[in-house]
VOGU-3710 file (C-alpha; in Angstrom, 3 decimals, decimal comma):
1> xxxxxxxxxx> 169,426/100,627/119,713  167,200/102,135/116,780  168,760/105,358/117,191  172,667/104,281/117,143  171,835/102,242/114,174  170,462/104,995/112,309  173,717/106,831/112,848  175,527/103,353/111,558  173,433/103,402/108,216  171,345/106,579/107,470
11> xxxxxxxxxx> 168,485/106,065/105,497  168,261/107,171/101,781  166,707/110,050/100,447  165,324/109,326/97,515  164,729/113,109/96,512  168,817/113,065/95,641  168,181/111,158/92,694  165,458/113,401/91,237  166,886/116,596/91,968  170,060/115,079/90,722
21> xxxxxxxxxx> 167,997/114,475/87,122  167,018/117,719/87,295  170,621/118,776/86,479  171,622/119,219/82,899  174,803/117,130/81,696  177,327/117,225/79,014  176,885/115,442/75,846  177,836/111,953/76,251  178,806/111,631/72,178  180,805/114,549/72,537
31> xxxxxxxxxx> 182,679/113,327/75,108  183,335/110,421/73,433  184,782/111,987/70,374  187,282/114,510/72,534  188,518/110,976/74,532  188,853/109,365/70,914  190,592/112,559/69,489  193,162/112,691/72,722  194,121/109,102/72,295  195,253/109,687/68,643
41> xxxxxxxxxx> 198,120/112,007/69,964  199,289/108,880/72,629  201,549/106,443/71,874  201,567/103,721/74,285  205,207/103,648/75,868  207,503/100,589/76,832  208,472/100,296/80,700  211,853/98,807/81,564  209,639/95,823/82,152  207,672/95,033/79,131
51> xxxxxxxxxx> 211,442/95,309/77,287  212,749/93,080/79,782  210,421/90,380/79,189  209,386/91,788/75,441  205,515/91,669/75,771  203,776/95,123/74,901  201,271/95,236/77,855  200,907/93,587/81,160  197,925/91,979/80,062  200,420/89,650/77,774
61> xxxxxxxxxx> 202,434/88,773/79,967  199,719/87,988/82,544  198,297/85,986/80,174  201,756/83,772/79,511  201,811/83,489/83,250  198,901/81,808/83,806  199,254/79,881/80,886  202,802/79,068/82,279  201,458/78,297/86,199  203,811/81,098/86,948
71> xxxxxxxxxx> 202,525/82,558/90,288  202,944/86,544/89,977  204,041/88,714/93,192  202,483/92,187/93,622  204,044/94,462/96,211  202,744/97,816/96,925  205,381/100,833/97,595  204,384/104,879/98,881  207,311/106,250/100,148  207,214/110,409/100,184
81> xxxxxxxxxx> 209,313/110,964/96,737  209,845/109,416/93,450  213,368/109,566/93,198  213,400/107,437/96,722  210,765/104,849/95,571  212,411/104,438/92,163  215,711/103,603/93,996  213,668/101,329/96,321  212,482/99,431/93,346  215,741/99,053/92,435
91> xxxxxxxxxx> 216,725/97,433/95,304  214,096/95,186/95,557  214,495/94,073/91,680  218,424/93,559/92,895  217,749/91,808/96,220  215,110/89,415/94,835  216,963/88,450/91,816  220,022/87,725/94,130  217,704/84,917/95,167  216,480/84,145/91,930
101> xxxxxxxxxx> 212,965/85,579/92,220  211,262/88,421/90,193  208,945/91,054/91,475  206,477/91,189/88,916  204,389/94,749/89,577  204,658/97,116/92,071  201,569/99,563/92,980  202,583/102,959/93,574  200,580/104,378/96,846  200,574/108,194/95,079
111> xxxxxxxxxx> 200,210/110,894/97,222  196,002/112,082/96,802  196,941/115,258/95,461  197,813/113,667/92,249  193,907/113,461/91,641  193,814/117,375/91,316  194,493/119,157/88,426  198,255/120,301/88,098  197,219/124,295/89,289  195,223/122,645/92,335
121> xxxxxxxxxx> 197,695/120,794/94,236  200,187/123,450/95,499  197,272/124,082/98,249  196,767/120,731/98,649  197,354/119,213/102,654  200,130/116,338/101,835  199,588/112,710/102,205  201,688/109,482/101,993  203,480/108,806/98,591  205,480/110,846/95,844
131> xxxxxxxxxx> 204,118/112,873/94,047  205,071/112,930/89,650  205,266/116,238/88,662  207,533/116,470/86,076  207,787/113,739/82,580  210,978/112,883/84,040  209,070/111,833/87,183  206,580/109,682/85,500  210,027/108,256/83,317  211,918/107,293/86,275
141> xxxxxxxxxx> 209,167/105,307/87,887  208,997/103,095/84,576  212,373/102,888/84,072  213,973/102,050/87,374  213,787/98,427/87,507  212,219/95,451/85,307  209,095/96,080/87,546  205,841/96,925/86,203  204,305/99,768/87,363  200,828/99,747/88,514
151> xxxxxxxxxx> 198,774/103,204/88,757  195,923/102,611/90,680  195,416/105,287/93,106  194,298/108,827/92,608  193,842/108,442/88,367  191,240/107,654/86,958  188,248/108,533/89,145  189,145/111,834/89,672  189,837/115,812/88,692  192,962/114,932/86,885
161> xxxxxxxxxx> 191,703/111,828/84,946  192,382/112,497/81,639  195,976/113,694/82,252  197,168/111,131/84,574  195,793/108,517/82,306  197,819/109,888/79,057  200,810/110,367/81,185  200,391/106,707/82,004  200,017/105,248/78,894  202,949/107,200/77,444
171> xxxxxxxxxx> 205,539/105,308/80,210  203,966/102,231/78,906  201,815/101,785/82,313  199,007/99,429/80,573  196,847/98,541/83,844  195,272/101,962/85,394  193,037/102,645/87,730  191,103/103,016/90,203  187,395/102,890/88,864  185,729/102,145/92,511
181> xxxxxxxxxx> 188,138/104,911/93,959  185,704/107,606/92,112  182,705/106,503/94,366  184,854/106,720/97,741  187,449/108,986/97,335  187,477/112,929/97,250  190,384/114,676/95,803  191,248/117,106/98,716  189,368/120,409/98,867  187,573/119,390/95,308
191> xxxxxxxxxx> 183,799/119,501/95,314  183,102/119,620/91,813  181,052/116,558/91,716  180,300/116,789/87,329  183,953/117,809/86,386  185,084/114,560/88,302  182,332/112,496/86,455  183,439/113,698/83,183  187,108/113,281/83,549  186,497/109,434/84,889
201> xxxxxxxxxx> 184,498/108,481/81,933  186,530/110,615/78,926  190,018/108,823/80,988  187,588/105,123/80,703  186,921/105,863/76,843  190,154/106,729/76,547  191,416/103,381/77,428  188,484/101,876/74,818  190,845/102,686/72,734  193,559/100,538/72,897
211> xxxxxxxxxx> 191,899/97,659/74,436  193,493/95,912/71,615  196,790/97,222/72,588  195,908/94,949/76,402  195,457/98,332/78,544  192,962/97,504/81,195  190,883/99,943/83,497  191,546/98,637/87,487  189,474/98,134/89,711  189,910/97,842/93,687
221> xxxxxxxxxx> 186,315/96,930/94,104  187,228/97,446/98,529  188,359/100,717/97,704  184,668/101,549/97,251  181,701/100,679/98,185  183,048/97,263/98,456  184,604/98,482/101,844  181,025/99,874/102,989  178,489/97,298/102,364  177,294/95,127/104,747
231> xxxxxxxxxx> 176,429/91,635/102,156  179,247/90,214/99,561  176,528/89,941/97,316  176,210/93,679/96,965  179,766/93,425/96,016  179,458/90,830/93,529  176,043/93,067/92,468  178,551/96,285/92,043  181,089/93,991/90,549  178,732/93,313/87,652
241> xxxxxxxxxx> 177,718/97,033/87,929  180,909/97,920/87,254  181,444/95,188/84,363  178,048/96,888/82,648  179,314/100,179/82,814  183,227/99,804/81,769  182,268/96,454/78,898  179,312/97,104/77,867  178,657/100,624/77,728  182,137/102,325/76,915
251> xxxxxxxxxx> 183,822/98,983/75,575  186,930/99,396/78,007  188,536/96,012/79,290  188,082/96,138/83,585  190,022/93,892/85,706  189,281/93,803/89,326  191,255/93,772/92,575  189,413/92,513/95,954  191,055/91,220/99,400  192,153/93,785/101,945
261> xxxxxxxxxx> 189,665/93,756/104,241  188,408/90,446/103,470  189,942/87,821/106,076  188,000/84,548/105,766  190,481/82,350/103,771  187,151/80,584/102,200  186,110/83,999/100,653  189,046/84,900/99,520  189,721/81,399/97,295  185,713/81,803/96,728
271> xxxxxxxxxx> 186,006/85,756/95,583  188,539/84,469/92,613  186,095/81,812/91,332  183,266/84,300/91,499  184,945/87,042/89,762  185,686/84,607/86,765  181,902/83,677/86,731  181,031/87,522/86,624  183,327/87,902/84,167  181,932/85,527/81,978
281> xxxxxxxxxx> 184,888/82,947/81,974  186,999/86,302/80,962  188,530/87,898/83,679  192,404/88,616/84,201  192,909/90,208/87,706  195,093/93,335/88,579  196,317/92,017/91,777  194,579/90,329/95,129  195,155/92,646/98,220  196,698/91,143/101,285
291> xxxxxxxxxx> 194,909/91,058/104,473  194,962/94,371/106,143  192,124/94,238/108,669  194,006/90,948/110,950  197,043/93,033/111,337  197,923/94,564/114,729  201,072/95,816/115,868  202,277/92,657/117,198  205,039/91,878/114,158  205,030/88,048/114,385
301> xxxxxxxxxx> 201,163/87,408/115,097  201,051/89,454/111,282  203,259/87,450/109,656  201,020/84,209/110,465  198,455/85,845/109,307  200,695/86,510/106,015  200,867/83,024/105,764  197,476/81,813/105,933  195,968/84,667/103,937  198,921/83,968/101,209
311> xxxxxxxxxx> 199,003/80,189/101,205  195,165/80,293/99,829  195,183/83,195/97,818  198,471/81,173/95,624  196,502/77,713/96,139  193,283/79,835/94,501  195,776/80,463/91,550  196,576/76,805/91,056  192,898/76,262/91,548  191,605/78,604/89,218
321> xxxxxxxxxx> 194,285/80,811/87,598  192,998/84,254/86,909  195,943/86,666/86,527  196,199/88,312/90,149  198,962/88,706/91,518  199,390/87,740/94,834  200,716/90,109/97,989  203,024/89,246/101,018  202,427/92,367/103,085  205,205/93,576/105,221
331> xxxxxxxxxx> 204,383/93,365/108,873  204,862/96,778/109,386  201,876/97,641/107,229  199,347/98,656/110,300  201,166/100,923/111,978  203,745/102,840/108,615  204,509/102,562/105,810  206,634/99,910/104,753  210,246/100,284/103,852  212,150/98,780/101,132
341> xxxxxxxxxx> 213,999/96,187/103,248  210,547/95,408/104,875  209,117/94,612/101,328  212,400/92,446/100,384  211,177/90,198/103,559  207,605/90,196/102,540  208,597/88,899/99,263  211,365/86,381/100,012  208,711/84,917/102,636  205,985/84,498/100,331
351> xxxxxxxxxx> 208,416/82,365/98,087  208,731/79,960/100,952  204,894/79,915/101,742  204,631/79,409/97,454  207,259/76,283/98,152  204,508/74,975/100,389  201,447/75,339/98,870  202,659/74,125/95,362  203,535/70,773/97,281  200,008/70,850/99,429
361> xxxxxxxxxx> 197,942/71,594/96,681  196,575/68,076/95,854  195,221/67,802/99,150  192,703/71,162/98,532  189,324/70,883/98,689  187,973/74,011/97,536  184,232/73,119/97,429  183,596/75,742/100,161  184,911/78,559/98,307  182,863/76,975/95,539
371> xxxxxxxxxx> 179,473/77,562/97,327  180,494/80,831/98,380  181,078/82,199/94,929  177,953/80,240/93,708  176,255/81,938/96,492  177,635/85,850/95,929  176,921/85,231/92,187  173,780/84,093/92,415  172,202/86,394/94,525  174,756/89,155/93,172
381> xxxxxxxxxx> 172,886/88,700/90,087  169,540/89,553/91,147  170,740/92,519/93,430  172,115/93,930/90,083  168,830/93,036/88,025  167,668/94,738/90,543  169,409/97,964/90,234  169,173/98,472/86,567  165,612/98,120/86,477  165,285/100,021/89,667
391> xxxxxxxxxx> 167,589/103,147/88,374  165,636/102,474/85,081  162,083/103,032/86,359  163,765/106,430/88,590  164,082/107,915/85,511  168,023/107,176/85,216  169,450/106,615/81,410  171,038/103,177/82,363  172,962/104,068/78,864  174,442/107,268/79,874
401> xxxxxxxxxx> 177,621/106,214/81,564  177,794/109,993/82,974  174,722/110,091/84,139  175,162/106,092/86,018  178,332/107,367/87,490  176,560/110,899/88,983  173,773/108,676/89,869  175,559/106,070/91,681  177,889/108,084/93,757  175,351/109,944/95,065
411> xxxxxxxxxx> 173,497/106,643/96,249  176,643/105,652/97,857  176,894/102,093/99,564  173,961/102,515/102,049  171,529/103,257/99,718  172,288/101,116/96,541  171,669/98,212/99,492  168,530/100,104/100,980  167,035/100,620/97,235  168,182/97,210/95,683
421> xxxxxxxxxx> 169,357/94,459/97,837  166,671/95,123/100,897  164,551/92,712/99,604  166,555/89,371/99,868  165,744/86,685/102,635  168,499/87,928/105,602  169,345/83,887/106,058  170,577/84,004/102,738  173,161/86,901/103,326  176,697/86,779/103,980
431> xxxxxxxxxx> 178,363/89,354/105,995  181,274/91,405/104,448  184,698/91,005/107,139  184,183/94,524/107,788  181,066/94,365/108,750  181,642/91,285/110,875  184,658/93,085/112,669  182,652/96,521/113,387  180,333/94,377/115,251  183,232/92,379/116,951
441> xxxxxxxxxx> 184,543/96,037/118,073  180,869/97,122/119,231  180,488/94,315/120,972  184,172/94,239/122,922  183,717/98,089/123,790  180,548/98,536/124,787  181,219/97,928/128,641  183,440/100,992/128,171  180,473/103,526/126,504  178,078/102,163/129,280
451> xxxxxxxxxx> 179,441/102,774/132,381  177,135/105,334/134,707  180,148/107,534/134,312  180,599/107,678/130,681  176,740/107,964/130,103  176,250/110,451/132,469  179,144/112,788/130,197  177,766/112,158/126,899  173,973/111,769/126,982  171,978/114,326/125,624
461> xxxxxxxxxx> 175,837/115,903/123,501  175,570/116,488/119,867  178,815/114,246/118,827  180,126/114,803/114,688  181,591/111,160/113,469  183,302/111,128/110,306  186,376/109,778/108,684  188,954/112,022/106,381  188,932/108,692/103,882  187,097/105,289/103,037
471> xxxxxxxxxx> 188,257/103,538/105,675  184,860/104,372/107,666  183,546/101,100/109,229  185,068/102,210/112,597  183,557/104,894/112,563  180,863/103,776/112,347  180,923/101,433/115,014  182,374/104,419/116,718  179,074/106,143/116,003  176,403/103,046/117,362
481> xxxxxxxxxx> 178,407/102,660/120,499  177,804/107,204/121,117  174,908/106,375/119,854  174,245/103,264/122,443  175,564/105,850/125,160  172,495/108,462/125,294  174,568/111,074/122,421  172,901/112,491/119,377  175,409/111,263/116,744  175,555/113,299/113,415
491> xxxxxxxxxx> 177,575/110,593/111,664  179,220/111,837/108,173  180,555/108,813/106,974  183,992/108,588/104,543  185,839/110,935/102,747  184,661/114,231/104,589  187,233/117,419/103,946  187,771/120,189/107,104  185,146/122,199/105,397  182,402/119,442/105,884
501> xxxxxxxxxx> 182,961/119,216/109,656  182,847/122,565/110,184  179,614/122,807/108,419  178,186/120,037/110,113  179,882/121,472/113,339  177,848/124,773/112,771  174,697/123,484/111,876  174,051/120,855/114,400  175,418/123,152/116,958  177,690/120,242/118,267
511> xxxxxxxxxx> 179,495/119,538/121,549  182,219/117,741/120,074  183,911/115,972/117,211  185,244/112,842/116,328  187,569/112,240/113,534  189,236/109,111/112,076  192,333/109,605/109,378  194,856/107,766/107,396  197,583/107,829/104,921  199,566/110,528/106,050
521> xxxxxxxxxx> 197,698/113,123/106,387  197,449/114,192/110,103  199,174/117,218/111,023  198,449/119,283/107,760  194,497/117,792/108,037  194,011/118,949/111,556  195,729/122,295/110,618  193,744/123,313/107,948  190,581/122,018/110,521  191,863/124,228/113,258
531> xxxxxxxxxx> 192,169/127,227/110,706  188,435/126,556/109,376  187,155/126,243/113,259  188,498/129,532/114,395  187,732/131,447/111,377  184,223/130,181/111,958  184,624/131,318/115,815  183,834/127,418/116,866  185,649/125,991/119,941  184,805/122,279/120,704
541> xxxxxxxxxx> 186,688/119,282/122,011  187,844/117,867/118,713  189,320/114,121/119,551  191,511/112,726/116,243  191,969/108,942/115,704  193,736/106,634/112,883  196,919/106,976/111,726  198,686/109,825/113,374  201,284/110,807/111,096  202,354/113,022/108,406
551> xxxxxxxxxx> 204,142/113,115/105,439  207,285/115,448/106,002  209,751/116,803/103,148  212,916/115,041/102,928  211,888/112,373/105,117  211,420/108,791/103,339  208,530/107,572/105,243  205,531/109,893/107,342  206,513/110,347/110,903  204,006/109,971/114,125
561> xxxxxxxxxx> 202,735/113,630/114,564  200,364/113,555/118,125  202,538/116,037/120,132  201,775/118,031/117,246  198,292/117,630/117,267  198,264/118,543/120,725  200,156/121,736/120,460  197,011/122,837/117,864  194,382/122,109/120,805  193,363/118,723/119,753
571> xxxxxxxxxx> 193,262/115,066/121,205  194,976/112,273/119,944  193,233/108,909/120,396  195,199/106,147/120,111  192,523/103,372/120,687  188,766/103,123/122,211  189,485/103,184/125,703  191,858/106,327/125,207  188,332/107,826/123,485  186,467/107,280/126,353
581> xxxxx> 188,948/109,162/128,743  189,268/111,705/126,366  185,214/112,356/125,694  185,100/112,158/130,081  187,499/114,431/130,709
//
């Protein structure tokens, strides 16, 4: 059991943090000054929905709707081209309205290539969601419908931060993000770890800037290492990390996003309270993801869990109104991406479950999600006392917002918790829902990676785990459970390009590899992996898991790509069991 846990969570070298001081760095105050000197040449533009409702950032007119009571609706859109989303907007803004509702944002899933620098992402493999090339691009996203437009993934926190965020601003896009995205995420084929550090914090003091003007800096805190820890005080901890580095230290206005793979109705009503305590009394949320980890490809079990999720994440607004806007996630959402007639239902059925929680309200008792946010605050607070002093007494300038973000990413999840939240009593921690649901899976599979049979095929194989994105948990229960079965498990972790596995492939001399992917990305992924294997003369069972499609030109939404995977030698596995045949065979 030792061993397979040490492939779950690999202990921290603390040697990355000094040779990482060794490195020199740009000049912070010169940084500073190019942001300050960019932002003079932007004027902050006006979407078809700040002239609709004449407010000049979303911030105001978040800030009416709480006032108001007015629940706001979030709905989050990634077909493969702009000109198809923009007319999907449309319709939505047409269909709603016909029912005398409004659509308040939209989040734009963009493909990840838009995190590269223009030149870059020719070369780029694809992935799920349009792509803005042109100004007239960026124009028709903020023009096609009184809808605000929310840029959160693949801006700032990568390559291409500074000119995604100007491009932004000038459409009059006034909440940008996605600040935890930079600690996750890899643009693909990019490994220039600095240039990415320096475009994230000139794009964050960019945004100083016209704090007064209501832009905010997003923050999906479950896009980063929110999604990989294992307490929801380390979250609350990186919440106030994040708070330090964006307030305090660059003066930028944050607003943060949790909820996606947090289940637990209790926590989610609880996260909203503690995120107003973190935020000193001061917080006004992007938006609060829908439920993603309870959905299943059975269409009618998701949209109960639509309801419940939904029916306390708008009674959490009553309770304690904090600006995010709430998400009715199609039921298609676990298995494609969502059409526009898919959305319309979403939305139209999270005005019925509004109906019913405006007239249940009285009869809340929210002292549970009370204690939970004291709890995560509380103990969130000391896990980030914690870390400053600890990154302090390293030798880390904790006033160096370059240097913090370097610092940090290098960490990542596992160690920030090894380094600063070891210490707390284990009674008093509180799982994360991921973490809770990679044990569930460990526990409901591990008949299958026991049997004599399976043992007998794997023991003593050098196995490569990773994931192509952040979405890594399951691979990492993936990884105990080889682990459990007699393999050696070299277990990567998120956000690995082709180039990483075949390095790891090479050096560990392995027997096999597992791979877990998403958004998209499939077919042109495992090309560009077969490609790299040959050229490096490597043959080995390579078994691909996740979401197996591919975006495709002219098509609206990815289609399912595993015949193609099998025509370039590799084997599709569409669940656990599937693995185990496929690893046997």
């Amino acid at each position: 059991m030792a061993e397979a846990r040490a492939a779950f969570e690999t202990p921290f070298d603390e040697s990355l943090i000094r040779n990482l001081l060794r490195q020199p760095l740009p000049n912070y105050s010169k940084l500073r000054q190019k942001a300050r000197d960019i932002a003079s040449g932007i004027n902050i533009g006006r979407s078809a929905f700040m002239q609709h409702y004449a407010v000049d950032s979303e911030l105001e007119y978040k800030q009416q709707a709480m006032r108001d009571g007015h629940i706001m609706y979030h709905a989050h859109i990634g077909l493969n081209d702009i000109a198809t989303t923009a007319e999907a907007l449309a319709q939505i803004n047409r269909e709603l309205a016909a029912h005398g509702f409004r659509l308040d944002r939209a989040g734009v899933a963009l493909d990840r290539r838009m995190g590269l620098p223009s030149e870059r992402r020719a070369g780029a493999a694809a992935e799920t969601g349009p792509m803005l090339e042109r100004q007239q691009d960026w124009e028709l996203l903020a023009q096609s419908a009184p809808i605000q437009p929310h840029l959160g993934d693949f801006m700032i926190g990568q390559p291409a931060s500074v000119a995604n965020t100007c491009n932004a601003l000038r459409i009059g896009c006034t909440t940008i993000g996605n600040l935890s995205q930079y600690f996750t995420f890899e643009a693909p084929g990019w490994s220039d770890a600095t240039t990415t550090a320096v475009e994230t914090c000139q794009a964050m003091e960019l945004l100083a800037t016209f704090r007064d003007q209501g832009v905010m800096l997003h923050s999906y805190l479950e896009d980063g290492f929110g999604a990989l820890f294992r307490d929801c005080a380390s979250i609350a901890a990186w919440a106030m990390l994040e708070r330090y580095i964006v307030e305090e230290l660059i003066g930028a206005r944050l607003t943060h996003c949790i909820g996606g793979l947090t289940s637990d109705p209790v926590k989610r009503a609880g996260w909203v309270i503690a995120l107003q305590r973190i935020h000193q009394g001061e917080h006004v949320g992007s938006m609060f993801y829908g439920d993603t980890i309870s959905f299943g490809p059975d269409f009618e079990k998701n949209r109960a869990v639509t309801a419940e999720y939904l029916m306390w994440d708008i009674l959490a607004q009553m309770h304690t109104p904090s600006g995010h806007a709430v998400l009715p996630l199609p039921v298609s959402e676990a298995i494609r991406i969502p059409s526009a007639d898919e959305i319309i239902e979403a939305q139209l059925f999270g005005r019925q479950v509004e109906a019913t929680a405006r007239r249940l309200y009285p009869h809340f008792d929210f002292s549970a999600a009370e204690a939970f946010a004291d709890s995560v605050y509380g103990d969130g607070r000391e896990i980030f006392n914690n870390a400053l002093t600890g990154l302090q007494e390293m030798g880390v300038d904790i006033r160096n917002p370059l240097q913090l973000l370097l610092l940090l990413k290098k960490l990542g999840a596992s160690g920030f918790e090894q380094l600063f939240a070891a210490r707390r009593d284990p009674a008093k921690q509180i799982k994360t829902d991921m973490l809770t649901l990679a044990e569930s899976v460990v526990d409901q599979h591990r008949d299958l990676f026991t049997t004599p049979e399976f043992t007998a095929r794997v023991a003593g194989q050098c196995l490569v785990v990773a994931s192509s994105d952040v979405h890594a948990h399951a691979s990492g229960a993936l990884a105990q459970l080889l682990g459990e079965a007699g393999a050696t498990v070299i277990y990567l972790g998120a956000e690995q390009n082709p180039s990483d596995l075949v390095e790891a492939v090479k050096t560990h001399s392995a027997d096999a590899l597992l791979l877990s992917t998403h958004n998209g990305m499939a077919l042109e992924y495992g090309k560009q992996l077969r490609q790299m294997l040959d050229q490096a003369s490597l043959s080995l069972p390579v078994v691909i898991g996740g979401v197996l499609n591919q975006k495709i030109e002219g098509q609206a939404l990815p289609v399912p790509v595993i015949e193609e995977l099998k025509a370039l030698g590799m084997r599709p596995a569409i669940n656990l069991p599937g693995l185990t045949r496929l690893l046997s065979n």
